[in-house]
N, CA, C and O atoms as CSV, one atom per row, in Angstrom:
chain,resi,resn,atom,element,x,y,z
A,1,UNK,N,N,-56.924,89.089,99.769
A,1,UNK,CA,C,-56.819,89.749,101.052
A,1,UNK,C,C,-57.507,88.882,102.082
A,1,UNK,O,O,-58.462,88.155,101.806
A,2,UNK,N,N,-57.003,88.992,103.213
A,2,UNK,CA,C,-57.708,88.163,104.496
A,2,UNK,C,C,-58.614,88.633,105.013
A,2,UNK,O,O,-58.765,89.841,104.835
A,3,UNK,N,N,-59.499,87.983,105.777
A,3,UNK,CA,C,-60.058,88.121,106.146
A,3,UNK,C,C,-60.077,89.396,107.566
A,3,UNK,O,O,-61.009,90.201,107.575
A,4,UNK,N,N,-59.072,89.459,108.607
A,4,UNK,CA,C,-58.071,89.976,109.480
A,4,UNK,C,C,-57.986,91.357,108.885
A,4,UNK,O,O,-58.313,92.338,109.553
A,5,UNK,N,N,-57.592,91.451,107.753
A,5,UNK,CA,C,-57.311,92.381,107.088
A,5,UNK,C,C,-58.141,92.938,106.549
A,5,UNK,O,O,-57.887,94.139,106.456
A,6,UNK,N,N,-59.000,92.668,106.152
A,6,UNK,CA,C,-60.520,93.224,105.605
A,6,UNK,C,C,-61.028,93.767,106.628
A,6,UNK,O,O,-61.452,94.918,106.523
A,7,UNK,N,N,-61.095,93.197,107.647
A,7,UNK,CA,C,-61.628,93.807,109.174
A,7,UNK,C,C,-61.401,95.016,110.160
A,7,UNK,O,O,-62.046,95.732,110.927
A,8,UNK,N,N,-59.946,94.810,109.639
A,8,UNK,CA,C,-59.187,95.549,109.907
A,8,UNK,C,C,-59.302,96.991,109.731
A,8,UNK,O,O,-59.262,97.847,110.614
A,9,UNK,N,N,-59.543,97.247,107.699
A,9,UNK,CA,C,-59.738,98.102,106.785
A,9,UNK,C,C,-60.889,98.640,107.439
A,9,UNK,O,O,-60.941,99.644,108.150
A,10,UNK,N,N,-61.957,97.725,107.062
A,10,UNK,CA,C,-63.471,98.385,107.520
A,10,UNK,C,C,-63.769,99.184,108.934
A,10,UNK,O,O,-64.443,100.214,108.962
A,11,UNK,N,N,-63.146,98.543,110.171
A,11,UNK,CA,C,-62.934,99.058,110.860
A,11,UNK,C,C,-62.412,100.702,110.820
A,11,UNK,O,O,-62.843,101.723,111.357
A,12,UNK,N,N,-61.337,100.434,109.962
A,12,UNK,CA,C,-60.876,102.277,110.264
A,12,UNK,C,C,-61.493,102.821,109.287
A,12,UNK,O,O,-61.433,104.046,109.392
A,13,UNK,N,N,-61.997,102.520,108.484
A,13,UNK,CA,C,-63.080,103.338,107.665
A,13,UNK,C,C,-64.360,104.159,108.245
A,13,UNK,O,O,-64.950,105.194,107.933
A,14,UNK,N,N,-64.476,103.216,109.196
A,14,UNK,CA,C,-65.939,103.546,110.132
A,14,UNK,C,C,-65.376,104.631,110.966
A,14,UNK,O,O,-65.748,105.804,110.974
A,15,UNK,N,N,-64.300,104.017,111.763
A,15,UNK,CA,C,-63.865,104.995,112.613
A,15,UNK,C,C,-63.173,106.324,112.363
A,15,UNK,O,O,-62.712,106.948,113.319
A,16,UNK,N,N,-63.059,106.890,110.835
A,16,UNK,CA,C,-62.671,107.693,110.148
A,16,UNK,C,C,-63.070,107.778,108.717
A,16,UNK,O,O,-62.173,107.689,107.880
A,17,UNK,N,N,-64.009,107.901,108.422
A,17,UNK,CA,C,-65.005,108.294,107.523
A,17,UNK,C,C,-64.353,109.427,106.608
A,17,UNK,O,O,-64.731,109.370,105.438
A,18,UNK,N,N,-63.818,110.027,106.785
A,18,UNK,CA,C,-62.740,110.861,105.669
A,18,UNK,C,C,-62.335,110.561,104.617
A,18,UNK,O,O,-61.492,109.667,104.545
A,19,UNK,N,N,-62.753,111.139,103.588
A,19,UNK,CA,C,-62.358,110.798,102.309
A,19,UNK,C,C,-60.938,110.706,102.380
A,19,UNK,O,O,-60.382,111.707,102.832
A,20,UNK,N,N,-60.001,109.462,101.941
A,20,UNK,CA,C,-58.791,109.109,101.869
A,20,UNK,C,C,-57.635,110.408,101.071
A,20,UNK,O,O,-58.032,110.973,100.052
A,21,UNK,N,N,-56.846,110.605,101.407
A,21,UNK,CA,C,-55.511,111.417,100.779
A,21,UNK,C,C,-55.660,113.000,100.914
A,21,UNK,O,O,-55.005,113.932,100.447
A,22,UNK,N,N,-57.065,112.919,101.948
A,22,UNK,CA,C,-57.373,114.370,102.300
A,22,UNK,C,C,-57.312,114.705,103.510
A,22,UNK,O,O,-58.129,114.197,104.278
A,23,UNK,N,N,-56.297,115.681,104.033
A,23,UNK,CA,C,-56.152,116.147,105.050
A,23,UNK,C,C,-56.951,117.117,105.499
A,23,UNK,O,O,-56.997,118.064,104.714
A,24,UNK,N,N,-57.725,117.269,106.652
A,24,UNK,CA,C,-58.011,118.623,107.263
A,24,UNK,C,C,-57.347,119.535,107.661
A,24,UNK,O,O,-56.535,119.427,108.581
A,25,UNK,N,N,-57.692,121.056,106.746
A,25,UNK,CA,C,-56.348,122.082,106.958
A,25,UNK,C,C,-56.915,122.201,108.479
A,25,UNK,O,O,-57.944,121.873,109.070
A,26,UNK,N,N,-55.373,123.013,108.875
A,26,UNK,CA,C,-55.304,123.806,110.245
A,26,UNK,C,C,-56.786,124.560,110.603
A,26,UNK,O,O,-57.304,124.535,111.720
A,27,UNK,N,N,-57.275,125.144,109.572
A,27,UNK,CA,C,-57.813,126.467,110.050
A,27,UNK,C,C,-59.268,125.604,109.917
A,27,UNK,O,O,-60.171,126.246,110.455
A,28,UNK,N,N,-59.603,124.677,109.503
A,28,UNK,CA,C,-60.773,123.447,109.217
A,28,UNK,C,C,-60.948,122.719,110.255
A,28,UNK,O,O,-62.062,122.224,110.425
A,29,UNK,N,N,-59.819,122.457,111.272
A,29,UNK,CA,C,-60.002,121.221,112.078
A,29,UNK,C,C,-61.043,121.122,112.842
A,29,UNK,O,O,-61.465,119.976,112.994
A,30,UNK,N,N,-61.720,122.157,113.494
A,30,UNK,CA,C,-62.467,121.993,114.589
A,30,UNK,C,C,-64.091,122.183,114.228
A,30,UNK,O,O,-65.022,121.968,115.003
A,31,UNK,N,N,-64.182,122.663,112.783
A,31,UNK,CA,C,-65.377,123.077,111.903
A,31,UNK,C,C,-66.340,122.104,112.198
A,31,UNK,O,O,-67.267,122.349,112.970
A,32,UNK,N,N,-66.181,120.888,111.582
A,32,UNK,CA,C,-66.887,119.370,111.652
A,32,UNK,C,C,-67.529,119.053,113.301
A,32,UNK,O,O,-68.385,118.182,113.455
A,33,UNK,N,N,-66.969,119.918,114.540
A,33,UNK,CA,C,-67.482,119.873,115.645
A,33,UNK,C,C,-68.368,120.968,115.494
A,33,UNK,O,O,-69.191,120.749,116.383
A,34,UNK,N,N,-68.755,122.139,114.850
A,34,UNK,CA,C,-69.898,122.864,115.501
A,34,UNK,C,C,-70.952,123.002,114.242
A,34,UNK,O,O,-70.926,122.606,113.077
A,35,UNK,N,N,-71.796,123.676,114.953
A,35,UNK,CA,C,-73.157,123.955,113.970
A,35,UNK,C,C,-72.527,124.965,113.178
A,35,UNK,O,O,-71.487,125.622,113.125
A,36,UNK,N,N,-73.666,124.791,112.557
A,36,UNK,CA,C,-73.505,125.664,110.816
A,36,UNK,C,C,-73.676,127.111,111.792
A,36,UNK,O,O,-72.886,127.983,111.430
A,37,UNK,N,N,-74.374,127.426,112.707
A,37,UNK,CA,C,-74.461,128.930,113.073
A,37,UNK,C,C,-72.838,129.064,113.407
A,37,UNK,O,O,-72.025,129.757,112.796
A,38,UNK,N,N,-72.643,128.352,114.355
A,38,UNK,CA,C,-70.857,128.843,115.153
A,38,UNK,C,C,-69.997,128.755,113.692
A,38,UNK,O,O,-69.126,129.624,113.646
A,39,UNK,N,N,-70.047,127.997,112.637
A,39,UNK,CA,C,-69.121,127.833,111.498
A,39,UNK,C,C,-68.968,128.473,110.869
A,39,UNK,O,O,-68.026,128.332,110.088
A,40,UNK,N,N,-70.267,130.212,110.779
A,40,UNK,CA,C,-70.175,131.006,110.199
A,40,UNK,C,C,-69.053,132.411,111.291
A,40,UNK,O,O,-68.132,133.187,111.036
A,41,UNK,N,N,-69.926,132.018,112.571
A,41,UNK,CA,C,-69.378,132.810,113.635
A,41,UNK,C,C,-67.423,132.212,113.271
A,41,UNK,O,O,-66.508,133.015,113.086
A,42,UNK,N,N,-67.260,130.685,113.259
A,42,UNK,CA,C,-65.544,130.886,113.549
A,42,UNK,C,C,-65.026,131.691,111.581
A,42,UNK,O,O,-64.005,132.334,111.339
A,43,UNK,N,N,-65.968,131.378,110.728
A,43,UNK,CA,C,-65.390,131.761,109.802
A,43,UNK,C,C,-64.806,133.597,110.117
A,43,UNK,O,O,-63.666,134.027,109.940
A,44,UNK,N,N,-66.073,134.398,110.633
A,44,UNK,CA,C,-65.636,135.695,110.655
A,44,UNK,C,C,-64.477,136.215,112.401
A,44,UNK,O,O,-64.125,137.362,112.678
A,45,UNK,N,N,-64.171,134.954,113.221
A,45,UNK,CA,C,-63.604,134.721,114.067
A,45,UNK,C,C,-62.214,135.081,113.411
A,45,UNK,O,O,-61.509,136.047,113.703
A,46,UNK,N,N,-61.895,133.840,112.201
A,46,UNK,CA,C,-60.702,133.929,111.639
A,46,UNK,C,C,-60.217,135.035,111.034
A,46,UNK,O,O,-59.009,135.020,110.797
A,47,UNK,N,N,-61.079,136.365,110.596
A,47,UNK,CA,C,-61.059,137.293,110.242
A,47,UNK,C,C,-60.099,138.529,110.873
A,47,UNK,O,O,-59.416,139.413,110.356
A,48,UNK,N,N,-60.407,138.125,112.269
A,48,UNK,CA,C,-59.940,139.128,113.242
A,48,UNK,C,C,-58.547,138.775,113.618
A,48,UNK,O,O,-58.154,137.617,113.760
A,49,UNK,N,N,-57.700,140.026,113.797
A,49,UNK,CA,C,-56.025,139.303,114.082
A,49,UNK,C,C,-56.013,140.461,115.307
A,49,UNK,O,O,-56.616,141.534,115.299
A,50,UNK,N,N,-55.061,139.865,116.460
A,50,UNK,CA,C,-54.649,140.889,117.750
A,50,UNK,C,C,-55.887,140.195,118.447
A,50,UNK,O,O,-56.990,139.756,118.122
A,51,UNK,N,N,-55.037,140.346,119.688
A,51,UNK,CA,C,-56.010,140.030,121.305
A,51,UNK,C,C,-57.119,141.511,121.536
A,51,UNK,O,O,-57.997,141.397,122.391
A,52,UNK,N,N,-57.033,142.605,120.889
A,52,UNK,CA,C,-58.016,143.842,121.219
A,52,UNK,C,C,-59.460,143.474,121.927
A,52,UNK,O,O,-59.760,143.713,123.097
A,53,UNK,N,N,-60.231,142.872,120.989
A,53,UNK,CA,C,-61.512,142.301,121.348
A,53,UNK,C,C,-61.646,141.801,122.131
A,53,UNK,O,O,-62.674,142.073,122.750
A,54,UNK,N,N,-60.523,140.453,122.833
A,54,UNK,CA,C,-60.918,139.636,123.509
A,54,UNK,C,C,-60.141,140.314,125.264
A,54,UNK,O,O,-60.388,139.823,126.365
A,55,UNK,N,N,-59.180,141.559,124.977
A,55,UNK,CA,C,-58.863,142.192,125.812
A,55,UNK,C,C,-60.056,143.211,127.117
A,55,UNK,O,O,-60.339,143.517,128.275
A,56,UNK,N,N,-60.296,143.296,125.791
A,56,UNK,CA,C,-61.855,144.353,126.197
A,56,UNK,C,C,-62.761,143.549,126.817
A,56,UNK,O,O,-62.983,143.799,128.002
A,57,UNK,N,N,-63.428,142.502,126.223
A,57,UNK,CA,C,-64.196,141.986,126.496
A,57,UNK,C,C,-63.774,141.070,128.038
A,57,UNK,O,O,-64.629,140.837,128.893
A,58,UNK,N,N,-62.670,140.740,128.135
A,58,UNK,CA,C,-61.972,140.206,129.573
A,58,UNK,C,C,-62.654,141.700,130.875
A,58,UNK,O,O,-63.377,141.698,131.871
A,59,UNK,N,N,-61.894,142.768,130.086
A,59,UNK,CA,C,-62.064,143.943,131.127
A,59,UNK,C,C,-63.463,144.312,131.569
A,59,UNK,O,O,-63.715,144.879,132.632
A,60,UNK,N,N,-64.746,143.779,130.260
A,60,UNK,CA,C,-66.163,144.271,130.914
A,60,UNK,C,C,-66.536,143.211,131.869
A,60,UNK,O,O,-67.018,143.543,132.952
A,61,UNK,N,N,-66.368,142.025,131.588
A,61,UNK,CA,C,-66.327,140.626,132.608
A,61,UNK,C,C,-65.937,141.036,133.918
A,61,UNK,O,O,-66.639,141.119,134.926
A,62,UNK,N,N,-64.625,141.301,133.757
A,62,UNK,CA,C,-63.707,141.732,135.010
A,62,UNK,C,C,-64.701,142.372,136.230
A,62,UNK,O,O,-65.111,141.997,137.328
A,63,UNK,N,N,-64.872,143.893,135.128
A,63,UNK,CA,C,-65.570,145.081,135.841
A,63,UNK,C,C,-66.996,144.421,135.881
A,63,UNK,O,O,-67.126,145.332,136.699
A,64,UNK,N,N,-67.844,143.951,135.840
A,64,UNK,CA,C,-69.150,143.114,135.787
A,64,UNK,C,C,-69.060,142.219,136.840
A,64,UNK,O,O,-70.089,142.142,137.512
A,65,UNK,N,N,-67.647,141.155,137.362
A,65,UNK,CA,C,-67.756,140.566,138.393
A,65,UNK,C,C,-67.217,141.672,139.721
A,65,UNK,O,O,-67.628,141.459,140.862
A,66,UNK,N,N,-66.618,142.415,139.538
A,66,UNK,CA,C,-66.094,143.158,140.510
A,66,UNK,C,C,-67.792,143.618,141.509
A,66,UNK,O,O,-67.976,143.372,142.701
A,67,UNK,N,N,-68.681,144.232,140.666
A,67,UNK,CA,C,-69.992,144.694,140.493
A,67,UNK,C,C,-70.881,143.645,141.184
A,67,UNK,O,O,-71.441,143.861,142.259
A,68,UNK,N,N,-70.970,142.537,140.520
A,68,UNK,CA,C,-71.986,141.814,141.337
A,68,UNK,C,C,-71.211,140.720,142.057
A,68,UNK,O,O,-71.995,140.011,142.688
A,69,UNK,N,N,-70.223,140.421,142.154
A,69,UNK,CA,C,-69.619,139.432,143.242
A,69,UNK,C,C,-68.232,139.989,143.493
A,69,UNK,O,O,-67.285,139.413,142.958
A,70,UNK,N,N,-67.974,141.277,144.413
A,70,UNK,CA,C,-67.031,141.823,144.613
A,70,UNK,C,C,-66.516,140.117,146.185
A,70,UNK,O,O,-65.518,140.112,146.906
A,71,UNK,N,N,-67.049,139.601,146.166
A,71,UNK,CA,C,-66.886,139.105,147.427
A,71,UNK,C,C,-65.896,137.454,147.347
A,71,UNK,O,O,-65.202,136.807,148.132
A,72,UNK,N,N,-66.448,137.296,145.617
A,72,UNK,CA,C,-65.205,136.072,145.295
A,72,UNK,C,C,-64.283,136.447,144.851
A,72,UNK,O,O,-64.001,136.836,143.718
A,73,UNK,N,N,-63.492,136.303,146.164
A,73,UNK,CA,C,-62.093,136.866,145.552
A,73,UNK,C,C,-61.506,135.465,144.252
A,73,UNK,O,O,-60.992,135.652,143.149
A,74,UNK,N,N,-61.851,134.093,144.960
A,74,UNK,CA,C,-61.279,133.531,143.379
A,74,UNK,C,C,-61.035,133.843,141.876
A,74,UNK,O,O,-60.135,133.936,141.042
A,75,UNK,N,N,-62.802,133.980,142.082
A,75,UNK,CA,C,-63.247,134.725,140.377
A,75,UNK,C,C,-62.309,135.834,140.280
A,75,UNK,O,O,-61.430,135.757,139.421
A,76,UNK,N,N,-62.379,137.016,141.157
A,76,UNK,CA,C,-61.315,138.310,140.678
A,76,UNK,C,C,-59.843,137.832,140.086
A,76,UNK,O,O,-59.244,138.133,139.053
A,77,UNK,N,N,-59.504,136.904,141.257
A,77,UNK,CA,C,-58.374,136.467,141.080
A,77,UNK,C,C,-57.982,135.878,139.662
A,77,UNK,O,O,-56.868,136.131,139.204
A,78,UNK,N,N,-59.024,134.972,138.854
A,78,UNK,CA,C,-58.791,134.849,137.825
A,78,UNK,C,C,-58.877,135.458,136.812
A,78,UNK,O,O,-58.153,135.430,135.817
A,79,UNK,N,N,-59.780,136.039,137.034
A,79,UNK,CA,C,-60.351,137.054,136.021
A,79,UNK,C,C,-59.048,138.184,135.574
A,79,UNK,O,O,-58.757,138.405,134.398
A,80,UNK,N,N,-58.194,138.975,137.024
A,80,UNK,CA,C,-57.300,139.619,136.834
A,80,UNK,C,C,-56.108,138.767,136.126
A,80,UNK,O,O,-55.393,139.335,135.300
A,81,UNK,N,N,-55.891,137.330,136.474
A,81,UNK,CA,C,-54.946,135.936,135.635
A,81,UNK,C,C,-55.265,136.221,133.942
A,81,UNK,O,O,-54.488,136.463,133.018
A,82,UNK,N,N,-56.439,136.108,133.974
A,82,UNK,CA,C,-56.832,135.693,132.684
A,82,UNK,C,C,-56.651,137.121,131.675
A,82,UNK,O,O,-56.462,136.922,130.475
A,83,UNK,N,N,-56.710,138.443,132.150
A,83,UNK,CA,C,-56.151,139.918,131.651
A,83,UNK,C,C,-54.962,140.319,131.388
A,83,UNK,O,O,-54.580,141.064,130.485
A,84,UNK,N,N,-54.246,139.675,132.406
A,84,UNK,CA,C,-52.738,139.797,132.654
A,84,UNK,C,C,-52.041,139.259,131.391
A,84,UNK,O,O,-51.643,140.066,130.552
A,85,UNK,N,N,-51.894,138.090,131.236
A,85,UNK,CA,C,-51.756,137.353,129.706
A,85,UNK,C,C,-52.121,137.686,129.160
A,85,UNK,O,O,-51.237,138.068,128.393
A,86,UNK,N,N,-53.264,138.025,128.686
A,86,UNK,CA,C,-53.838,138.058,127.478
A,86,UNK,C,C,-52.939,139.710,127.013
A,86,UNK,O,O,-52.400,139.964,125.936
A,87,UNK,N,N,-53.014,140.339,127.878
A,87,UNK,CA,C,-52.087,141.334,128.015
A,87,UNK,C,C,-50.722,141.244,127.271
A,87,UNK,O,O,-50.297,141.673,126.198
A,88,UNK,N,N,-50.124,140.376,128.475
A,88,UNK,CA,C,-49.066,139.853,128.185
A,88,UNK,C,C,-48.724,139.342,126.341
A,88,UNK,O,O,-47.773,139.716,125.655
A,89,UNK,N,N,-49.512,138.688,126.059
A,89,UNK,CA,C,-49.279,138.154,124.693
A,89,UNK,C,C,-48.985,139.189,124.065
A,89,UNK,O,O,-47.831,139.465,123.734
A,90,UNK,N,N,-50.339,140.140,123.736
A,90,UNK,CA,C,-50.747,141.177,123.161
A,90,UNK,C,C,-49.288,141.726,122.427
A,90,UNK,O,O,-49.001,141.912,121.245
A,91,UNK,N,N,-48.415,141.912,123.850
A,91,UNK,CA,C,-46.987,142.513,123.578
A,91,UNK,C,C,-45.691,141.847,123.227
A,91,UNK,O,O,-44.544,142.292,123.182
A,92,UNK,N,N,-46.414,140.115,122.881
A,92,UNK,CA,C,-44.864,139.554,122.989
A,92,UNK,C,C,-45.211,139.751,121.063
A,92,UNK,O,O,-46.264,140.037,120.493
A,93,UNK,N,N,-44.082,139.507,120.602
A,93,UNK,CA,C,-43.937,139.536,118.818
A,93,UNK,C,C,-43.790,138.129,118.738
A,93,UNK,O,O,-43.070,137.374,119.391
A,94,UNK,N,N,-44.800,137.854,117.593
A,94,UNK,CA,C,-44.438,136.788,116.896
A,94,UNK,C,C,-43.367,136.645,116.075
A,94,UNK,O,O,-43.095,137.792,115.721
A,95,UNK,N,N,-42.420,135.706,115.451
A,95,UNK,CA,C,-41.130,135.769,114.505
A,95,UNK,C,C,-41.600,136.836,113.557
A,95,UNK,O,O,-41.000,137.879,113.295
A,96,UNK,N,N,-42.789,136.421,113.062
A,96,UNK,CA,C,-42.747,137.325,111.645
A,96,UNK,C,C,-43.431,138.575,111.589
A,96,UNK,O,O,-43.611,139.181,110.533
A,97,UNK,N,N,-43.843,138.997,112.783
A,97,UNK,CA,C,-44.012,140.523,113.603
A,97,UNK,C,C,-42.719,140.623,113.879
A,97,UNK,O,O,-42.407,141.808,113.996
A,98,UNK,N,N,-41.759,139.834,114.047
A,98,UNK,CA,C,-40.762,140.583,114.525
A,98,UNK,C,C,-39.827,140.878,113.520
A,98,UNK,O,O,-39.266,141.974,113.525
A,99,UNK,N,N,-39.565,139.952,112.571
A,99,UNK,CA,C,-39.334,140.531,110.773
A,99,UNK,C,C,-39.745,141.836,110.186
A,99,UNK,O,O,-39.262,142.726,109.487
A,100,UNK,N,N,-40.638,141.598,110.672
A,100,UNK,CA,C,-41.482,142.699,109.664
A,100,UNK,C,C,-41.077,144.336,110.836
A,100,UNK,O,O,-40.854,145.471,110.414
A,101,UNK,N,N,-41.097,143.988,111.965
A,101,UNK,CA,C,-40.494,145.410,112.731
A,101,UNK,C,C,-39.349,145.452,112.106
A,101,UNK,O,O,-39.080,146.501,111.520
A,102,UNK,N,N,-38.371,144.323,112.065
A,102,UNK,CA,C,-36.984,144.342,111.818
A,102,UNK,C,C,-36.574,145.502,110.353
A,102,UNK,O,O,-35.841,146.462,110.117
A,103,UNK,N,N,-37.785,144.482,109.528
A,103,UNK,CA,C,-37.649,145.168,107.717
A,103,UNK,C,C,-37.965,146.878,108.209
A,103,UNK,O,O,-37.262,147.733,107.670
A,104,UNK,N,N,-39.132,147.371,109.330
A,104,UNK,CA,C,-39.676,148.501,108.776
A,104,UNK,C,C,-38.294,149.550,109.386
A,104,UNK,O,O,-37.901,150.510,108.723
A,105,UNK,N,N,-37.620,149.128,110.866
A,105,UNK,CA,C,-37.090,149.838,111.039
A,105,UNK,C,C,-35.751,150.487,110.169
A,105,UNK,O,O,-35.448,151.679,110.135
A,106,UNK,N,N,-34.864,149.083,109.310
A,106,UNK,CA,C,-34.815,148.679,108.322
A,106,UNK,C,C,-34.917,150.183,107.645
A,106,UNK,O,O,-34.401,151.162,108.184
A,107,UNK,N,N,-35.400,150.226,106.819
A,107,UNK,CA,C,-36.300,151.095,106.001
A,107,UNK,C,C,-36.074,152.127,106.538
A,107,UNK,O,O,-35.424,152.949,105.891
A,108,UNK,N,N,-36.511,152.469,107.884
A,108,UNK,CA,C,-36.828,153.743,108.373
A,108,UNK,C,C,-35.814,154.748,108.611
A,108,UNK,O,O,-35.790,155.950,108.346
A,109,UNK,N,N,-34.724,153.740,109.346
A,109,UNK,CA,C,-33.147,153.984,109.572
A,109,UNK,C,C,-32.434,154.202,107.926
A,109,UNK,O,O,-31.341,154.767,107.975
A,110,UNK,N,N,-32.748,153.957,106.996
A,110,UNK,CA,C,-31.988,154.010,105.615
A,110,UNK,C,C,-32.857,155.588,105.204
A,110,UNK,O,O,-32.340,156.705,105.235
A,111,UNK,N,N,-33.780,155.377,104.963
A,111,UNK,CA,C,-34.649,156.783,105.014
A,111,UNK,C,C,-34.126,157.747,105.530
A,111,UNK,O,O,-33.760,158.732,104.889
A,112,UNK,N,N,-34.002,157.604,106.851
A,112,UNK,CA,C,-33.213,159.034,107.454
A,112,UNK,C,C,-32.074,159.396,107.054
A,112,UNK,O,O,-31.766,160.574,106.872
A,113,UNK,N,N,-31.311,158.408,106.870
A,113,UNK,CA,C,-29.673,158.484,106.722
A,113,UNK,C,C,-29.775,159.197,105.067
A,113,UNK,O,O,-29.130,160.204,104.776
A,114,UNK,N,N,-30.604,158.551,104.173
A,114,UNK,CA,C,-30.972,159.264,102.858
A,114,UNK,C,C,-31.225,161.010,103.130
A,114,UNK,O,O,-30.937,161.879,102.308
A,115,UNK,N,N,-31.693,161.193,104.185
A,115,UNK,CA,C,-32.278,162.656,104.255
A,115,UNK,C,C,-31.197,163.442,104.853
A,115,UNK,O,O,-31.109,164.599,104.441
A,116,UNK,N,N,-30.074,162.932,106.033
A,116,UNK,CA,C,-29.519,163.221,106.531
A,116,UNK,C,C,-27.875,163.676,105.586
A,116,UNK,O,O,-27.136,164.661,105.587
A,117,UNK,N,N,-27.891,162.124,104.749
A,117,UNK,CA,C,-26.648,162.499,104.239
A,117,UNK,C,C,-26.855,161.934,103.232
A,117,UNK,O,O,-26.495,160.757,103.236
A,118,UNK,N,N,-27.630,162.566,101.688
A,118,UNK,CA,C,-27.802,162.501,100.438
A,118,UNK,C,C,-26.871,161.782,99.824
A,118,UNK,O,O,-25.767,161.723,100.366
A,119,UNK,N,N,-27.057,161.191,98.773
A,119,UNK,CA,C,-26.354,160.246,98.051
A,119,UNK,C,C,-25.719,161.280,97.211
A,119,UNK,O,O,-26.345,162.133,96.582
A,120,UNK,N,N,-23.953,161.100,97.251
A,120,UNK,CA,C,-23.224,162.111,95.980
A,120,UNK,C,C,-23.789,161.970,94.367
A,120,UNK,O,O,-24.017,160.917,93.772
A,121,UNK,N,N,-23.902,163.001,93.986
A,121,UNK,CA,C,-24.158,162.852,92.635
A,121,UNK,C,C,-24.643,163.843,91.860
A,121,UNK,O,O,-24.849,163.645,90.662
């Protein structure tokens, strides 16, 4: 091997220190940036599914700046931006929220029709 090439190697070794043929999962990537306190905080982060929490917590902000700086309208302005979406999401379906409505109604609609008009026999 050359020299060029040796240099080369070492170089991205340094600059990526990662054990070779191992990828960082999705839900790992950002771990290696925080302290061991936040790593426990994103572990029970990942726990939680739905915007609820972070809905609420927008609305005490909201109502908290309304309170002591009714007078920036910017901040309101974003603050009401930043509710609106989060809102917004809340209600859009993901594909496989939207499967899974698809399967229950699915179900629900066969159910009735079972109750409505019994199977001969």
């Amino acid at each position: 091997m050359g020299a060029a090439a040796e240099s080369q190697r070492s170089c991205r070794s340094r600059a990526n220190p990662r054990p070779r043929g191992r990828r960082p999962s999705p839900r790992n990537f950002y771990r290696q940036a925080l302290s061991e306190a936040e790593q426990v905080e994103l572990g029970r982060a990942q726990a939680v599914e739905g915007l609820d929490d972070e809905i609420a917590l927008l609305r005490v902000r909201l109502k908290r700046a309304v309170e002591e700086r009714p007078e920036d309208l910017p901040l309101l302005v974003r603050g009401l931006d930043l509710l609106v979406k989060a809102v917004a999401a809340r209600y859009r379906l993901s594909p496989k929220a939207r499967r899974d409505l698809a399967d229950n109604l699915a179900a629900t609609l066969n159910s009735l029709g079972d109750q409505l008009l019994p199977p001969a026999g």
